[in-house]
Structure formats: structure tokens, C-alpha cells
FIKOL-516551 format. One record per atom (N, C-alpha, C, CB): atom name; x, y, z; residue in one letter; residue number from 1. Coordinates in nm, 2 decimals, padded with zeros to 4 digits. Atoms other than C-alpha are relative to their C-alpha. Glycine has a CB too. Layout:
// residues N
   site        X        Y        Z   code   pos
     CA        X        Y        Z      A   NUM
...
END
This chain:
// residues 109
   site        X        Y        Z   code   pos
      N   -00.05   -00.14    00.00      X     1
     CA    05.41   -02.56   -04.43      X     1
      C    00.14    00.00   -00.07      X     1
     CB    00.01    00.05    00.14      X     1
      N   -00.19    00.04    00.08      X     2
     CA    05.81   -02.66   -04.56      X     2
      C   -00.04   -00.02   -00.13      X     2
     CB    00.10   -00.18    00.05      X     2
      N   -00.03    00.00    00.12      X     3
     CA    05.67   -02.74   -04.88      X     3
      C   -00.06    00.08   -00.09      X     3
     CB   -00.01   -00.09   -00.04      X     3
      N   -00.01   -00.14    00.04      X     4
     CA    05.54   -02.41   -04.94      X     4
      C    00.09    00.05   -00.02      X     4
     CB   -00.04    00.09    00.05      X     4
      N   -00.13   -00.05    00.06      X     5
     CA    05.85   -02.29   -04.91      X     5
      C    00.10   -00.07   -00.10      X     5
     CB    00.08    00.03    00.12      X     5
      N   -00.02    00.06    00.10      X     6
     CA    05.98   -02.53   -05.09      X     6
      C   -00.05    00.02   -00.15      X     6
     CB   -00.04   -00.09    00.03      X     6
      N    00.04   -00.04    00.13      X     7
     CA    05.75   -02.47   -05.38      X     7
      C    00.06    00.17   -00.02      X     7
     CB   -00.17   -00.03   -00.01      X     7
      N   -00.01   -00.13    00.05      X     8
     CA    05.85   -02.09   -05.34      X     8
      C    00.14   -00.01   -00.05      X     8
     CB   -00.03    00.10    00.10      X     8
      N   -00.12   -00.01    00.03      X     9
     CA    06.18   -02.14   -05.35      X     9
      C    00.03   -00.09   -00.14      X     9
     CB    00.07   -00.04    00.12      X     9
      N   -00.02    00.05    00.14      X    10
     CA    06.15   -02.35   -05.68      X    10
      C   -00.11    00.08   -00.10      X    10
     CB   -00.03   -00.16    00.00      X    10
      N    00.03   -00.11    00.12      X    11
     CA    05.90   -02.11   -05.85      X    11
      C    00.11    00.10   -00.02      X    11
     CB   -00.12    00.10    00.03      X    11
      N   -00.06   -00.09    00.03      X    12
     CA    06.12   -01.89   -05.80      X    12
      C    00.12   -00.01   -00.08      X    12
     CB    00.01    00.05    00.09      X    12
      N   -00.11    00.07    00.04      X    13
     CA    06.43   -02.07   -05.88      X    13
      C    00.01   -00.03   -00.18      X    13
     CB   -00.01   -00.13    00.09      X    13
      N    00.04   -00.01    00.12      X    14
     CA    06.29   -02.13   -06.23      X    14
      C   -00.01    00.13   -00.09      X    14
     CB   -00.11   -00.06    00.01      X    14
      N    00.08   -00.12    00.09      X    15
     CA    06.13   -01.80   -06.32      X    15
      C    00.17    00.04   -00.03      X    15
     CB   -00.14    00.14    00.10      X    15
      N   -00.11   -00.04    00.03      X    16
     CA    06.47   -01.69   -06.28      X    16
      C    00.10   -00.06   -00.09      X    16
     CB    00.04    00.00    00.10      X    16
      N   -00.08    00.04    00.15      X    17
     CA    06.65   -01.95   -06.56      X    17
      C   -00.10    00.07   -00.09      X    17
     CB    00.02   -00.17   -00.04      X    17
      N    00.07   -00.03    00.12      X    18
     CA    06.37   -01.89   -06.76      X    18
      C   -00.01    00.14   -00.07      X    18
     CB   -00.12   -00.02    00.04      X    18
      N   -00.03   -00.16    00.04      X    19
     CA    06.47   -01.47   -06.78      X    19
      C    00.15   -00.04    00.03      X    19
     CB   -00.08    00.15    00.10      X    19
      N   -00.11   -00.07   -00.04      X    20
     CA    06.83   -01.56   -06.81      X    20
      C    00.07    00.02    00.11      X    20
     CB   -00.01    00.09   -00.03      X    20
      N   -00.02   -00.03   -00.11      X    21
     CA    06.91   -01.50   -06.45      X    21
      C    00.05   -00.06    00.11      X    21
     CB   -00.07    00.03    00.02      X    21
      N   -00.01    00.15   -00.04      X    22
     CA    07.06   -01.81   -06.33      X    22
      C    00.08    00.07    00.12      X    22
     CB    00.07   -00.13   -00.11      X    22
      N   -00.04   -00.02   -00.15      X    23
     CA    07.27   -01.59   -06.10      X    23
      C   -00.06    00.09    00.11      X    23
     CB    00.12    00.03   -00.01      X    23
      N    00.13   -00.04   -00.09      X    24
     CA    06.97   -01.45   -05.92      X    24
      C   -00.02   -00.14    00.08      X    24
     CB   -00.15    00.06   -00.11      X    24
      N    00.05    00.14   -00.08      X    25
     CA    06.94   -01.82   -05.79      X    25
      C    00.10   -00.01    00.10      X    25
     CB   -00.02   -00.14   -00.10      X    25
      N   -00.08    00.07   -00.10      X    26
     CA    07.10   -01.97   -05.49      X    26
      C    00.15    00.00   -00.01      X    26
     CB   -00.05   -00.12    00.00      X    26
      N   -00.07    00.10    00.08      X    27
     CA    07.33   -02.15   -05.66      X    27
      C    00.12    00.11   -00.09      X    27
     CB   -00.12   -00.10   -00.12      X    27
      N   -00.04   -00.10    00.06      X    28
     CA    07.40   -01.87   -05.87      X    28
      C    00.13    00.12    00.06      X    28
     CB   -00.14    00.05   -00.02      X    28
      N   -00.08   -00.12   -00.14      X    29
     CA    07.49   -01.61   -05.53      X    29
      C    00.09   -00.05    00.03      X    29
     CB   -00.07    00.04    00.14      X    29
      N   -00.14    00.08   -00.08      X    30
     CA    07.74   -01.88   -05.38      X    30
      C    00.08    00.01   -00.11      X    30
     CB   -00.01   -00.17    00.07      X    30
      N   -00.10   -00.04    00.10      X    31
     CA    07.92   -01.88   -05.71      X    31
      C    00.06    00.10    00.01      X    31
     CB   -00.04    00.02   -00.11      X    31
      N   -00.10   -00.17    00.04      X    32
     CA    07.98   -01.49   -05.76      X    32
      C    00.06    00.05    00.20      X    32
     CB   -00.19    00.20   -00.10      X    32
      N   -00.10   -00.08   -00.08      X    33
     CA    08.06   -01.44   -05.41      X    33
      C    00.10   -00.12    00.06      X    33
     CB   -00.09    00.09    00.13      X    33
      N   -00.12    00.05   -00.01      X    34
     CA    08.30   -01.75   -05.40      X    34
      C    00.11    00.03   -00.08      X    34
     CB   -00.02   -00.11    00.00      X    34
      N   -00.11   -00.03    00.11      X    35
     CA    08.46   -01.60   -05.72      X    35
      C    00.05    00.12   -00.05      X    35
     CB   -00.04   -00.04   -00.11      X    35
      N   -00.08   -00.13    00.06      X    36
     CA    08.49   -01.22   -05.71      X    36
      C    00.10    00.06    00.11      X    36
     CB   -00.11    00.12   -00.04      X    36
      N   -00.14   -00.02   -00.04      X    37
     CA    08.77   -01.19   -05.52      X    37
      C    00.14   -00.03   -00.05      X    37
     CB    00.01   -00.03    00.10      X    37
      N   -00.13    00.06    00.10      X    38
     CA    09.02   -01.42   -05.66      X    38
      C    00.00    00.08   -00.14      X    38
     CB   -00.03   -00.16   -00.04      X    38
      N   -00.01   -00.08    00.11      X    39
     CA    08.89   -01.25   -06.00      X    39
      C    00.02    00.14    00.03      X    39
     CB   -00.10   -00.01   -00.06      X    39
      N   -00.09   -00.16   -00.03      X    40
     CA    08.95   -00.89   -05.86      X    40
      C    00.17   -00.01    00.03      X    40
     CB   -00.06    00.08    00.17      X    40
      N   -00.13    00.00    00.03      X    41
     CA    09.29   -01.00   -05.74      X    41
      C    00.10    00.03   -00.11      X    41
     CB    00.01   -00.07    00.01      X    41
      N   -00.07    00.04    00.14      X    42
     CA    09.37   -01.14   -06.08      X    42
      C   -00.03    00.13   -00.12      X    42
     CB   -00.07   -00.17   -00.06      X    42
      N   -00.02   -00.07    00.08      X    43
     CA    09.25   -00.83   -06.29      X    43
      C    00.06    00.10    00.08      X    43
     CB   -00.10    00.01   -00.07      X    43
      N   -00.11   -00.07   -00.04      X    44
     CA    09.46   -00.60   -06.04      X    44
      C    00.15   -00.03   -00.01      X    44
     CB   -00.03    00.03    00.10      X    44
      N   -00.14    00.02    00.06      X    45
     CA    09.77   -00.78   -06.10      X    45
      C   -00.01    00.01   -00.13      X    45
     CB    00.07   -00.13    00.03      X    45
      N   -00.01   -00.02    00.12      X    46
     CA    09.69   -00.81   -06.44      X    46
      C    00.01    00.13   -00.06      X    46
     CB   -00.06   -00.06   -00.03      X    46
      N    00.07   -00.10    00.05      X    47
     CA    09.57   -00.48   -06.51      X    47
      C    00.18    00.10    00.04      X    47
     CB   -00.20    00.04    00.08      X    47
      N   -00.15   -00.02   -00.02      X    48
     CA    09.95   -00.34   -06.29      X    48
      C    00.08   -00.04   -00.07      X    48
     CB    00.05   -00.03    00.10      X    48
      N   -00.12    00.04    00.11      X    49
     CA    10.17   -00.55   -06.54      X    49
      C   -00.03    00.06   -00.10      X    49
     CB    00.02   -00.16   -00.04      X    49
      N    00.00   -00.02    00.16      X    50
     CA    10.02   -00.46   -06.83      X    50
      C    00.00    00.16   -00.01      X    50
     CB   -00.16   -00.08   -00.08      X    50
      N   -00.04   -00.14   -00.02      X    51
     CA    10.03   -00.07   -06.71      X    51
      C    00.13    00.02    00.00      X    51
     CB   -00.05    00.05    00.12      X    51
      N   -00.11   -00.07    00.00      X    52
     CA    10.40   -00.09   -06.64      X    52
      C    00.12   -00.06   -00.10      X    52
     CB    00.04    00.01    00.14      X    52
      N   -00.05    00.09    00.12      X    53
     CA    10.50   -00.31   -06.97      X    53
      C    00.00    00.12   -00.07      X    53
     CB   -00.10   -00.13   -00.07      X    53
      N    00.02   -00.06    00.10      X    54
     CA    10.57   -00.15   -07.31      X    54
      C   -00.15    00.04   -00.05      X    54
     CB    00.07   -00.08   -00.09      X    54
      N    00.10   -00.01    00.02      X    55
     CA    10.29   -00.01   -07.49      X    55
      C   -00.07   -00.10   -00.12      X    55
     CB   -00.01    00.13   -00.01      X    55
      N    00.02    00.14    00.09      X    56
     CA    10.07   -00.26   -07.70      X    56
      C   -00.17   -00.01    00.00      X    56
     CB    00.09   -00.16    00.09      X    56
      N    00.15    00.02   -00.04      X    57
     CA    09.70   -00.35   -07.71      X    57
      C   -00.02   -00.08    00.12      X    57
     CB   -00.08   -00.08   -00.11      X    57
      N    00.03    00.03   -00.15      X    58
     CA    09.70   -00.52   -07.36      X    58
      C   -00.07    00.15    00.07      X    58
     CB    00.17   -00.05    00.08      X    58
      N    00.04   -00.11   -00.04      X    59
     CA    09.78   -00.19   -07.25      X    59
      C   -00.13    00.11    00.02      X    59
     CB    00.05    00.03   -00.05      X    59
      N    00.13   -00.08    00.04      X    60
     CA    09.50    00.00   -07.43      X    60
      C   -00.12   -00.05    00.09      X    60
     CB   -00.05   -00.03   -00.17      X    60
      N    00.08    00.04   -00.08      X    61
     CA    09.26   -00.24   -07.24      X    61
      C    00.03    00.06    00.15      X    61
     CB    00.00   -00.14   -00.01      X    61
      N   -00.03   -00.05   -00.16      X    62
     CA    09.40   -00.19   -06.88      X    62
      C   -00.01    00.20    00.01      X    62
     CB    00.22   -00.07    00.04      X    62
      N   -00.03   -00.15    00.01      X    63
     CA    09.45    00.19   -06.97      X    63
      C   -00.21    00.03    00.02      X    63
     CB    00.12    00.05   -00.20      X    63
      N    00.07    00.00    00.00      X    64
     CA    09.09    00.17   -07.03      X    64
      C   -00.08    00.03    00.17      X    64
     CB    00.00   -00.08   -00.07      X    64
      N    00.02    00.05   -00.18      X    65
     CA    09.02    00.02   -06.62      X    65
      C    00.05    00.07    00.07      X    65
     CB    00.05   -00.12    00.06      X    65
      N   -00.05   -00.07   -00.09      X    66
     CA    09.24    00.22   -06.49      X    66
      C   -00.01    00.06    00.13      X    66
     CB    00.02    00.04   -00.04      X    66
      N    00.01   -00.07   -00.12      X    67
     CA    09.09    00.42   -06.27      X    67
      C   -00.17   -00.06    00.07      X    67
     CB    00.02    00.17   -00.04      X    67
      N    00.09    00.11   -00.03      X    68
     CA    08.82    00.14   -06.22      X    68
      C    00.01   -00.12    00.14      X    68
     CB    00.01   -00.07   -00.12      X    68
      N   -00.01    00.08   -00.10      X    69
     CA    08.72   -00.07   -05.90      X    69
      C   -00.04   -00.13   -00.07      X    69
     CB   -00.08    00.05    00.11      X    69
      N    00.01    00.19    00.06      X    70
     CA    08.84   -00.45   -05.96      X    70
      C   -00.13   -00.03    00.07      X    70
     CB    00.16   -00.14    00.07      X    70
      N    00.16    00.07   -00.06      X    71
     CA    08.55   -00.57   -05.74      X    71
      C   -00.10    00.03   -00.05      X    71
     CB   -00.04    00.03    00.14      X    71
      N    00.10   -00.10    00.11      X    72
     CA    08.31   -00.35   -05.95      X    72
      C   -00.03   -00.13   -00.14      X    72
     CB    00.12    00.17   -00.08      X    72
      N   -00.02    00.07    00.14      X    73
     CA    08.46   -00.54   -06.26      X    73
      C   -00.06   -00.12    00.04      X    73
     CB    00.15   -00.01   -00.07      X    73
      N    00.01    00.10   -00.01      X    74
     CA    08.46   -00.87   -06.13      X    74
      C   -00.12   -00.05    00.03      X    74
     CB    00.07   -00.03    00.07      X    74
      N    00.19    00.02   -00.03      X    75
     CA    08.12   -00.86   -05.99      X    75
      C   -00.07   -00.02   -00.15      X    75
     CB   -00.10    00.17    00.10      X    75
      N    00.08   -00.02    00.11      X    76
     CA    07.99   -00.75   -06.32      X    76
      C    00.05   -00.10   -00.09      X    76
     CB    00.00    00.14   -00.06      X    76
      N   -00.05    00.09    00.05      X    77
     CA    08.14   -01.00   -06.50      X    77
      C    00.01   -00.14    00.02      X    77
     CB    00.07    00.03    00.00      X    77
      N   -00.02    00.13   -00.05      X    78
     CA    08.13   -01.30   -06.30      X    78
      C   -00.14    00.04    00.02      X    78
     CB    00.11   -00.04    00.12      X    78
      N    00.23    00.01   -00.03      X    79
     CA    07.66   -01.21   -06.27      X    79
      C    00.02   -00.03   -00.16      X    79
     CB   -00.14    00.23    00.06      X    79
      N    00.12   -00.01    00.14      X    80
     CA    07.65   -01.19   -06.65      X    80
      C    00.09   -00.16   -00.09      X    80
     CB    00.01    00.24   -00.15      X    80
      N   -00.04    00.21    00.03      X    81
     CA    07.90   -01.55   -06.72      X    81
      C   -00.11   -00.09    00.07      X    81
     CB    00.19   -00.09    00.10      X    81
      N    00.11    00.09   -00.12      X    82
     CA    07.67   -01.66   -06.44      X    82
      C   -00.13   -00.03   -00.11      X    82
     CB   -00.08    00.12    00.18      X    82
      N    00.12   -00.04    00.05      X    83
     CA    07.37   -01.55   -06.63      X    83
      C   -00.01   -00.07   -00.17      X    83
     CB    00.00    00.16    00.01      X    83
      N   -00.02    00.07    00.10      X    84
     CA    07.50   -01.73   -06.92      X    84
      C    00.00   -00.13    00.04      X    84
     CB    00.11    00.03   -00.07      X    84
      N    00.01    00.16   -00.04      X    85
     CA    07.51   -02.06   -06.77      X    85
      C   -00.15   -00.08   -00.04      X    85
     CB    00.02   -00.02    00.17      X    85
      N    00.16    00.05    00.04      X    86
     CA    07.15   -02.11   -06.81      X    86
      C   -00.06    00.02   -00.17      X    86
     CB   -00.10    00.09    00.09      X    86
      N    00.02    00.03    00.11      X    87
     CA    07.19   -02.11   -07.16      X    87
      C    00.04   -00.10   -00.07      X    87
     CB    00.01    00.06   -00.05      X    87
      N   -00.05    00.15    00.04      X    88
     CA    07.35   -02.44   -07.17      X    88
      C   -00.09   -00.07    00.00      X    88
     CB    00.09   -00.07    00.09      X    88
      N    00.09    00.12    00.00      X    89
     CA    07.17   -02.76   -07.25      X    89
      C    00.00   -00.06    00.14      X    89
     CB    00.03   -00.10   -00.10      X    89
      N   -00.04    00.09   -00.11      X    90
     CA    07.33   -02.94   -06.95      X    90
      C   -00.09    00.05    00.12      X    90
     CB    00.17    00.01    00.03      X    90
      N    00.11   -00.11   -00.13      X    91
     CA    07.15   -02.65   -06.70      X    91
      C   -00.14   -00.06   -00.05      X    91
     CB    00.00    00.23   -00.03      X    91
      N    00.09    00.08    00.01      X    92
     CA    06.85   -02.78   -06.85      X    92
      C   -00.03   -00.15    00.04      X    92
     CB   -00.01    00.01   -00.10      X    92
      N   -00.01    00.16   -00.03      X    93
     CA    06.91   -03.16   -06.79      X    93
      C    00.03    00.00    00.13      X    93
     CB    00.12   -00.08   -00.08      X    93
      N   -00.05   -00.01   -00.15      X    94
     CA    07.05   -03.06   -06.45      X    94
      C   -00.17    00.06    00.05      X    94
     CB    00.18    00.15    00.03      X    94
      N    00.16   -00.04   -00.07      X    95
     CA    06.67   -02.85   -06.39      X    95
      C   -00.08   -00.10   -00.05      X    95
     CB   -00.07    00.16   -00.04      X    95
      N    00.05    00.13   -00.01      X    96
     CA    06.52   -03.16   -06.52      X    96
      C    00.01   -00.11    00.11      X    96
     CB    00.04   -00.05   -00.11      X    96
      N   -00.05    00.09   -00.13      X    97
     CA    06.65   -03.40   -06.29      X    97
      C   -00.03    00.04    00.13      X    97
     CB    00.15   -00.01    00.01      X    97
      N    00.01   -00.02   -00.13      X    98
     CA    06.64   -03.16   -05.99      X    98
      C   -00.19    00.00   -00.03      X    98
     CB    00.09    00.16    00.07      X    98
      N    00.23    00.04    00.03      X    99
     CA    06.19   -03.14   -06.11      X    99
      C   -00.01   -00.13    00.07      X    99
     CB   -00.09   -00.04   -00.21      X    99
      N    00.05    00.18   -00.03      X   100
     CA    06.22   -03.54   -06.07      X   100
      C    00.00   -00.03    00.13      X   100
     CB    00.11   -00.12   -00.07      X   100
      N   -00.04    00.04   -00.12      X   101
     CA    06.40   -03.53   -05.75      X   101
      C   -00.14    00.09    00.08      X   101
     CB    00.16    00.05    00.03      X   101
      N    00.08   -00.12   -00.07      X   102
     CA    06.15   -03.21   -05.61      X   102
      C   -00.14   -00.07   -00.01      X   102
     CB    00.01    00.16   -00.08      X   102
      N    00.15    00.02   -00.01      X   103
     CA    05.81   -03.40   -05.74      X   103
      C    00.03   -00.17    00.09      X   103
     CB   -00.11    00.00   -00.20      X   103
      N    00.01    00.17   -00.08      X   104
     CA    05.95   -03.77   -05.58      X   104
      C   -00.02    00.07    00.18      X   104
     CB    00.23   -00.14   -00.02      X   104
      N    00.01   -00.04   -00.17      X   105
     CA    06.03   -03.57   -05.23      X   105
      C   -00.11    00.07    00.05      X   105
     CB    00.12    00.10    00.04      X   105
      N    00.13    00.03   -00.03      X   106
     CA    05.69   -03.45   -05.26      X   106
      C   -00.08   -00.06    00.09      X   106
     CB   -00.03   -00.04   -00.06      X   106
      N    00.09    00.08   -00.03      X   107
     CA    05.51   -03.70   -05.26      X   107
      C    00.04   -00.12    00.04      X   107
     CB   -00.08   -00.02   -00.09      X   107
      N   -00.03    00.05   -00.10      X   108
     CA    05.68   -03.86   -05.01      X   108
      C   -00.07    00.05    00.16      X   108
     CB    00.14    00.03   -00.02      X   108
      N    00.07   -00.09   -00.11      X   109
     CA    05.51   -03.60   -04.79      X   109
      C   -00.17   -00.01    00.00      X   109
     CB    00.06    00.16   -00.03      X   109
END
């Protein structure tokens, strides 16, 4: 019965690189919600300096956000870098390896 779920949780796990979606996975979720806070922080300080600086193209950006929720931003931004990860080679070599490991722990069973 465990390696039904097992297997679900690796169909699924796949279908999801395979559309792009790498942060639809597990792996993926503990990322964006270990990282959008620190990144909201950092584009609300950033986004306050560069509002009460001279004017300049910083500005124009932040001017842009302004009346924008950092956690909004950060989310959306930290799903679609995510979502880029799985266009690396290495993500491939890394879901290779975890296959090898998933068909040995198998058929152990």
C-alpha cells in the first residue's frame, strides 16, 4: 500500500517537471515558502529607499510597485524562478538519480 503512494507521489512529481512546474512539487513548496518573506522584506526596503532617493530609473521601477503587496510580488516571483529550475540540466541528473534510487527501494520491497 506505501508504494502506491509512493508511486503517486512520483507520477506526480514528474508530470510536474515535465510542464515546467517544478514548484508545484514538494521540493518546490518548501522553497517558496522558506523564501518569500525574506524576499518581501527585501523588496519593501528596497522599493522605500529607492522612493525617498532622487529621481532616476530605480525609481520608475519602485514607483511602478508602489501601491503593490510585497508578499504578492515575492510569491510571484520566487513560483516562476522556481519553475525555471527545471530547465536546468543538473534537475535532470538530480531526477535521474532520484528514478535509480526510487526503482532500487522498490525492489527491495
Amino acid at each position: 500500500m506505501a508504494s502506491k503512494g509512493a508511486d503517486r507521489y512520483d507520477a506526480q512529481f514528474h508530470k510536474a517537471l515535465e510542464g515546467d512546474r517544478f514548484a508545484d512539487t514538494y521540493p518546490g513548496s518548501i522553497l517558496t515558502k522558506l523564501t518569500v518573506e525574506k524576499l518581501s522584506d527585501a523588496i519593501a526596503e528596497w522599493r522605500t529607499e529607492a522612493l525617498s532617493g532622487p529621481l532616476g530609473r530605480r525609481n520608475r521601477s519602485a514607483k511602478a510597485i508602489e501601491g503593490m503587496d510585497t508578499r504578492a510580488i515575492a510569491y510571484v516571483a520566487i513560483r516562476r524562478s522556481t519553475d525555471n529550475l527545471s530547465l536546468f540540466p543538473e534537475i535532470d541528473r538530480a531526477k535521474a538519480a532520484w528514478d535509480k534510487y526510487n526503482d532500487a527501494r522498490r525492489d527491495m520491497w
